[in-house]
N, C-alpha and C positions, 0 to 999 in steps of 0.2 A: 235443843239446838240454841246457840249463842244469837241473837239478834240482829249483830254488829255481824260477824259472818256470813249470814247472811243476804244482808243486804252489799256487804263486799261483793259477796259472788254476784249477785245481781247487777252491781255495776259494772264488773270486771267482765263479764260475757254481754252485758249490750256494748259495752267500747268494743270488745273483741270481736261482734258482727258488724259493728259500722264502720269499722275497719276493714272488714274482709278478711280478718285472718281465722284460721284455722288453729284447735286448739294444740295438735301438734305443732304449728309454726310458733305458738308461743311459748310454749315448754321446749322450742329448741333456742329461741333466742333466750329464753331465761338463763337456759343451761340445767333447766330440773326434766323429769320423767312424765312423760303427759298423763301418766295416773295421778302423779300428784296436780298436777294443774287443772284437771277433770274434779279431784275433792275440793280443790281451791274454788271451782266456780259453784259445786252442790253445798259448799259450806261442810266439809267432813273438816280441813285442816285451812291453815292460814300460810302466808308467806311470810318472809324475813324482812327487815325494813331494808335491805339492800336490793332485794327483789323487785318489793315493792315499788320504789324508786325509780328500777329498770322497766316494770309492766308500764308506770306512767308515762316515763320516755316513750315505750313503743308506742303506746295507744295514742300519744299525744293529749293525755287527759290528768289535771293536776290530781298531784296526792291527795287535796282536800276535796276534790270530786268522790276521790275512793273514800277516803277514814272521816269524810262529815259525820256516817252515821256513828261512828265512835267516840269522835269529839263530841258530840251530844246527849249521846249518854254518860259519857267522864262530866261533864258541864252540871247534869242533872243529878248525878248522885253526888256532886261536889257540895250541890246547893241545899240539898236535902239532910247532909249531914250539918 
């Protein structure tokens, strides 16, 4: 399992409970299948950066809330090589 996916899903389902939404309500406002948005919070698959985008809108939480952990690792293997 990917790192960076991980901890995506991990931020994407605490915004999504201090929100109060349900993971159906957000795979309807996404427009995708709440199986996919259920892999999206377990870390099996990722979203599109147009999604993405939308999920931030709805949660009201910036995109560098969600992808810090990824810009952190891109930051750290940039430095390493």
């Amino acid at each position: 399992m990917e790192d960076y996916k991980y901890e995506i899903g991990l931020r994407l389902k605490q915004a999504r409970k201090d929100n109060g939404l349900t993971q159906e309500k957000i795979s309807e406002l996404l427009g995708i299948s709440q199986k996919h948005y259920s892999e999206v919070e377990r870390s099996i698959t990722g979203l599109s950066v147009k999604h993405l985008i939308k999920i931030s809108d709805i949660l009201s939480v910036s995109l560098d809330y969600i992808l810090k952990v990824v810009i952190s690792e891109n930051i750290s293997q940039s430095v390493k090589t």
